[in-house]
Kinemage of the C-alpha trace (Angstrom):
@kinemage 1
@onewidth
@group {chain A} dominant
@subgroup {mainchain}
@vectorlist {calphas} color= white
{ca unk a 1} P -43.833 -10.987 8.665
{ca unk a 2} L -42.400 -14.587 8.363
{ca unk a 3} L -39.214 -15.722 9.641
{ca unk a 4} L -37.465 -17.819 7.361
{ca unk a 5} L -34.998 -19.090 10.525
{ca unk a 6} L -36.274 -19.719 13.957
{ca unk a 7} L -32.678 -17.796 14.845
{ca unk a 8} L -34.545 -14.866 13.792
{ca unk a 9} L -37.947 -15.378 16.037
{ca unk a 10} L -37.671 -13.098 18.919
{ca unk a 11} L -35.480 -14.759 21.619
{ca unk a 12} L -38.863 -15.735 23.996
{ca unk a 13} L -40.354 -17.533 21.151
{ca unk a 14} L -37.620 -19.945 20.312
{ca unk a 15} L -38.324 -23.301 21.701
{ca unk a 16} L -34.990 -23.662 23.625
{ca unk a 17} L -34.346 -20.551 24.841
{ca unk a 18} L -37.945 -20.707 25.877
{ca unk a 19} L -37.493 -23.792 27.852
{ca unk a 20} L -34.234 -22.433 29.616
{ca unk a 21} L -36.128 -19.429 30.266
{ca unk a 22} L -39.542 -21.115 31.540
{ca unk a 23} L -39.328 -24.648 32.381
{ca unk a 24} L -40.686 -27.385 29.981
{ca unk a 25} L -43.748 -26.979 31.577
{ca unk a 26} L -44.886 -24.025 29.882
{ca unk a 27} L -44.088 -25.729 26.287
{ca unk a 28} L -46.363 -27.382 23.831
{ca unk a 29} L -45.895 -30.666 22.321
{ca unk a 30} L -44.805 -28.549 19.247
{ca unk a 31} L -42.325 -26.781 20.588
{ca unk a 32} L -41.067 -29.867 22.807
{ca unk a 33} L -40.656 -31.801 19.462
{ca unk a 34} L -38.496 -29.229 17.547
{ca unk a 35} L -36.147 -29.058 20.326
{ca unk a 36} L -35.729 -32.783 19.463
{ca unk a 37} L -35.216 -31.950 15.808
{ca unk a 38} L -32.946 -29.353 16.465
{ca unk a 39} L -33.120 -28.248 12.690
{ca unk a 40} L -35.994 -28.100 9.760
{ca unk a 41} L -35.823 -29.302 6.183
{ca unk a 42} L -36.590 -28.286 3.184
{ca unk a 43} L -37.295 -24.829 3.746
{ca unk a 44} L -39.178 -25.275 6.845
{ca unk a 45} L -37.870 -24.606 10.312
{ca unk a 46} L -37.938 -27.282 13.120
{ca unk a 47} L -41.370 -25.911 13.994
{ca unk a 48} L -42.827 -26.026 11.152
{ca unk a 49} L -42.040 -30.195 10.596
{ca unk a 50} L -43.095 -30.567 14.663
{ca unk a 51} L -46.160 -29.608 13.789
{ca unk a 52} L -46.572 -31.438 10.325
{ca unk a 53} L -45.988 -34.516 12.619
{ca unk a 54} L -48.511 -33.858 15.127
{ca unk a 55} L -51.384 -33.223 12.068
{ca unk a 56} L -49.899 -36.480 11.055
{ca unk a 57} L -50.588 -38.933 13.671
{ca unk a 58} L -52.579 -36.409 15.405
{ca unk a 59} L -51.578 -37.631 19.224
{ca unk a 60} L -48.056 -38.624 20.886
{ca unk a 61} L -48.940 -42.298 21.117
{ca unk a 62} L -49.425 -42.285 17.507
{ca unk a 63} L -46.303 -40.743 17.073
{ca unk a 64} L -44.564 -42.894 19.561
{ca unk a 65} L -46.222 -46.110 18.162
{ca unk a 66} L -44.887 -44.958 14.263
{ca unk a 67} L -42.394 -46.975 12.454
{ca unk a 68} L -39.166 -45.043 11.403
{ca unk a 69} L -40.231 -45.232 8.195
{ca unk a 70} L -43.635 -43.890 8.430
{ca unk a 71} L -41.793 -40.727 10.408
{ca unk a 72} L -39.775 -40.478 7.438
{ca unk a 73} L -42.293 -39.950 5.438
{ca unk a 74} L -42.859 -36.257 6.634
{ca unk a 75} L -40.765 -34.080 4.171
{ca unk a 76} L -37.371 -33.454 5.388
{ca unk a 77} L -37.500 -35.631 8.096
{ca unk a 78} L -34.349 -38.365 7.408
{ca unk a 79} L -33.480 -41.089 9.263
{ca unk a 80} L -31.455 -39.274 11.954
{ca unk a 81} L -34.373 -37.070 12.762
{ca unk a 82} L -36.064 -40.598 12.991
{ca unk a 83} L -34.276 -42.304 15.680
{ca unk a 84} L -33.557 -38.553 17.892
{ca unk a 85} L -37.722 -38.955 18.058
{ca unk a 86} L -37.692 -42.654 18.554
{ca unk a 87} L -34.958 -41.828 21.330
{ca unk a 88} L -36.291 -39.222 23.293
{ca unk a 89} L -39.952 -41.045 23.103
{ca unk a 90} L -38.366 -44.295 24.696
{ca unk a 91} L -36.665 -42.551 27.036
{ca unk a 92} L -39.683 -41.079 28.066
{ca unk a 93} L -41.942 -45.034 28.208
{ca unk a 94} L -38.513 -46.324 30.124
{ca unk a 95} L -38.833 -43.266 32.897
{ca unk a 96} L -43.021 -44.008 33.285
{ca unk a 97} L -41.264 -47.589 34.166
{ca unk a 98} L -39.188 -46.722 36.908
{ca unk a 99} L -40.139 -47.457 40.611
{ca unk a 100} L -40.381 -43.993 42.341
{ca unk a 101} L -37.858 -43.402 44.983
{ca unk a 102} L -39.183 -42.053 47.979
{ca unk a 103} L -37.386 -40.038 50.111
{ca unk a 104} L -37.235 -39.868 54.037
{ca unk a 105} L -40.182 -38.495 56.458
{ca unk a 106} L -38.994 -35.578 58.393
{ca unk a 107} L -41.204 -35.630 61.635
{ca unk a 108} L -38.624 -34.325 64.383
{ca unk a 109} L -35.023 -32.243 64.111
{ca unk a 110} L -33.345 -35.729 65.182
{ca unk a 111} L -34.696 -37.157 61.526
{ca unk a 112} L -33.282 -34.057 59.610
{ca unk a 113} L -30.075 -34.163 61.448
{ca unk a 114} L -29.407 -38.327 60.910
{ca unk a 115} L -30.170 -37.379 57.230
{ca unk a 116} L -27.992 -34.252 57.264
{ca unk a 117} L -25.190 -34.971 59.941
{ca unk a 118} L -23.243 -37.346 57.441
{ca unk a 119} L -22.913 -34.930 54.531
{ca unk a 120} L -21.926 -32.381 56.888
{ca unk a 121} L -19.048 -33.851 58.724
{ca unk a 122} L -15.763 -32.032 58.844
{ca unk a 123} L -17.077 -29.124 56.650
{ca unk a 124} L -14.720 -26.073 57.245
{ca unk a 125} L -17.500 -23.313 56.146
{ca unk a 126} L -21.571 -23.054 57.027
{ca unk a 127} L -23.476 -24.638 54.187
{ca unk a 128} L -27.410 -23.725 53.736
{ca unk a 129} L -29.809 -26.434 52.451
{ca unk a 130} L -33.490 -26.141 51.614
{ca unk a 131} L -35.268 -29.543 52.290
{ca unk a 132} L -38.235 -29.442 49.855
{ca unk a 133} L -41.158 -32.325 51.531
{ca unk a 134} L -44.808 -33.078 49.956
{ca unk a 135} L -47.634 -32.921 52.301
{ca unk a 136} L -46.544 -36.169 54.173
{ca unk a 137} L -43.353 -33.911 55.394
{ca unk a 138} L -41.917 -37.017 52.665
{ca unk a 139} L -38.558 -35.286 51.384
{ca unk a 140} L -39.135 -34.730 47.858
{ca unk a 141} L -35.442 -33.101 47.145
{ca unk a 142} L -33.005 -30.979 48.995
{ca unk a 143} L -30.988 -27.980 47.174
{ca unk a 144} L -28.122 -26.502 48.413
{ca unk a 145} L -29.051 -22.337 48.711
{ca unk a 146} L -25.416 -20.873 49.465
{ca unk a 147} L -21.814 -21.658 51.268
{ca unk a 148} L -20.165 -19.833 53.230
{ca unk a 149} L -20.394 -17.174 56.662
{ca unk a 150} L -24.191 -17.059 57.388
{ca unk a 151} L -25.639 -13.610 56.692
{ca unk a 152} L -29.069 -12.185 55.644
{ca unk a 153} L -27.514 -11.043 52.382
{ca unk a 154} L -26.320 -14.516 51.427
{ca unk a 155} L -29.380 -16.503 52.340
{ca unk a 156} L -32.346 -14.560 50.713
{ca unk a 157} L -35.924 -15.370 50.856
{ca unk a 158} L -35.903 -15.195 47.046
{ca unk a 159} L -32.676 -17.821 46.196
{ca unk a 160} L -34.114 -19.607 49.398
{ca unk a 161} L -37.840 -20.320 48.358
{ca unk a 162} L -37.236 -20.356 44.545
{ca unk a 163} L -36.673 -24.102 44.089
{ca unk a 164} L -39.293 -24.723 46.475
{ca unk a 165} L -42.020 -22.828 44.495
{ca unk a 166} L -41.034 -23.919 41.120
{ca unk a 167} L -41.257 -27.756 42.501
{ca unk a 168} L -44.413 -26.811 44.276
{ca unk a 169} L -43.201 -28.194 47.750
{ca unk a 170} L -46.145 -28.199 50.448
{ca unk a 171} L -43.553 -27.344 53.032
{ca unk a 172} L -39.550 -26.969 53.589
{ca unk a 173} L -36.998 -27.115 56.420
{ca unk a 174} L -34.208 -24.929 55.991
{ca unk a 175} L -30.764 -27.003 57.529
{ca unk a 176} L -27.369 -25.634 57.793
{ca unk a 177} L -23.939 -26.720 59.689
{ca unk a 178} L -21.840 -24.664 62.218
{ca unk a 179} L -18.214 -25.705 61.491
{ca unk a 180} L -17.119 -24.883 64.701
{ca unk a 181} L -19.337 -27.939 65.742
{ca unk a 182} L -21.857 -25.739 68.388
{ca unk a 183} L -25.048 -25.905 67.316
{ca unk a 184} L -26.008 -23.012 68.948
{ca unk a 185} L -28.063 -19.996 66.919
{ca unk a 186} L -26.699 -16.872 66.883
{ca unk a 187} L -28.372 -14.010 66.433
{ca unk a 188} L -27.999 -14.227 62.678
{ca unk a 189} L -29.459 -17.174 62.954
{ca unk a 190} L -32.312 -16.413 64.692
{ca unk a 191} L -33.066 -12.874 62.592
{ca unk a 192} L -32.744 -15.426 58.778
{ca unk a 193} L -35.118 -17.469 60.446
{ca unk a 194} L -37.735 -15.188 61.434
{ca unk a 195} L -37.727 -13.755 57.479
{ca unk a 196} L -37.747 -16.940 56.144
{ca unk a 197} L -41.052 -17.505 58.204
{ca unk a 198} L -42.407 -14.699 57.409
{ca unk a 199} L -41.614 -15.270 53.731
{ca unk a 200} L -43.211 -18.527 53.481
{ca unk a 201} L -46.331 -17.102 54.840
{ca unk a 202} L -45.966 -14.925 51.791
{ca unk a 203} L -45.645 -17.393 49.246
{ca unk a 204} L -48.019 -19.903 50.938
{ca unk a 205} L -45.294 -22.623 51.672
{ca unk a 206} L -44.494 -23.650 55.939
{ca unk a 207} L -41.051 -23.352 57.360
{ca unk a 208} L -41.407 -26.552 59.373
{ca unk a 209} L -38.001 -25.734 60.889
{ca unk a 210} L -34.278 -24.916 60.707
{ca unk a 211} L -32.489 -27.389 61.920
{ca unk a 212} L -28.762 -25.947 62.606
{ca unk a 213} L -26.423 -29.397 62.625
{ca unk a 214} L -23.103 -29.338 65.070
{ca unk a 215} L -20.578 -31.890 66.045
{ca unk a 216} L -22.782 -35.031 67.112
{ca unk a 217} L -25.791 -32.704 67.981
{ca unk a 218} L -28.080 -30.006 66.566
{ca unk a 219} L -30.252 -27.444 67.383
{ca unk a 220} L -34.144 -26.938 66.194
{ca unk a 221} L -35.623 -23.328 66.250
{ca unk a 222} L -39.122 -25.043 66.247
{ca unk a 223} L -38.008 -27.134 69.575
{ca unk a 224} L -36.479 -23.847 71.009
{ca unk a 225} L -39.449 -21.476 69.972
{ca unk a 226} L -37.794 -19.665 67.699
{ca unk a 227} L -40.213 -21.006 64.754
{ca unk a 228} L -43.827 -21.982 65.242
{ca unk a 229} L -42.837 -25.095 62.327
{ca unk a 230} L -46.159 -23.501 59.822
């Protein structure tokens, strides 16, 4: 059966809702492309000119290296099309250009609390952060996993580990703040900590610590024994 709108593809196989349901990773160059378009011509769908393109110049250096004119040769493809390819490609060349930022190295719970102590000051509820690192222990980005009172039904290994796995982070440290400024670990505390071990055994990705930030101090569960740090 054809489709004669890609609004009437099952909702997996359209190119956005594919990407908001997967990631961009799983796309092809295809698909990529007639998210760019946004709409087909002609009778075609957005598909269906992505991948006249790609049997045009064959490669996305051709592509990228084509005059607006020669992409306008491709039926139904105007001059807006034109320049939202020519746009998006650029962008693309102009991020391959920019000087990687690297974050901090996270070798003790005194370097994750001078990162973490300043955006935790006067906080008036517990905020939980997942530090993300590569396998340097290099922080590669840090995602806030839930605000408010500390329980085990706010702070699941799931919502806790999901950023971490889709990034593929070699490790993580898990950091929160105790607004009363007492670093100290309760027992809720302690028991989150244990099942976030034991979950990133699961998944295959160390909990080098959990670094619980206070009032000009902190408290590490790897440094107290309540974490082996992977």
């Amino acid at each position: 059966m054809a489709y004669k709108s890609i609004k009437d593809w099952p909702e997996d196989e359209r190119p956005r809702e594919r990407l908001l349901s997967h990631g961009p990773g799983v796309m092809t160059e295809a698909q990529l492309i007639a998210i760019i378009l946004r709409t087909g011509g002609h009778g075609g769908t957005a598909m269906d000119m992505a991948m006249e393109l790609l049997d045009t110049f064959t490669t996305l250096k051709n592509l990228e290296q084509a005059s607006p004119n020669e992409l306008c040769a491709i039926k139904g493809l105007g001059k807006a099309k034109a320049a939202q390819i020519k746009a998006a490609l650029e962008l693309g060349r102009r991020l391959l250009r920019e000087p990687s930022v690297k974050g901090p190295v996270f070798s003790t719970g005194q370097d994750v609390y001078s990162y973490f102590h300043p955006r935790f000051q006067n906080m008036q509820k517990e905020v939980f952060h997942c530090a993300m690192l590569d396998v340097k222990n290099r922080l590669i980005k840090d995602v806030r996993i839930s605000e408010g009172t500390l329980t085990s039904s706010i702070v699941h290994p799931r919502e806790a580990f999901r950023d971490a796995i889709r990034d593929c982070a070699a490790s993580v440290i898990f950091v929160h703040n105790h607004p009363s400024g007492d670093p100290s670990p309760s027992r809720e505390d302690i028991s989150i900590t244990e099942k976030l071990e034991n979950a990133g055994m699961t998944v295959g990705i160390k909990v080098l610590d959990h670094v619980i930030i206070g009032d000009g101090k902190y408290t590490s569960m790897v440094e107290k024994g309540y974490l082996s740090g992977g």
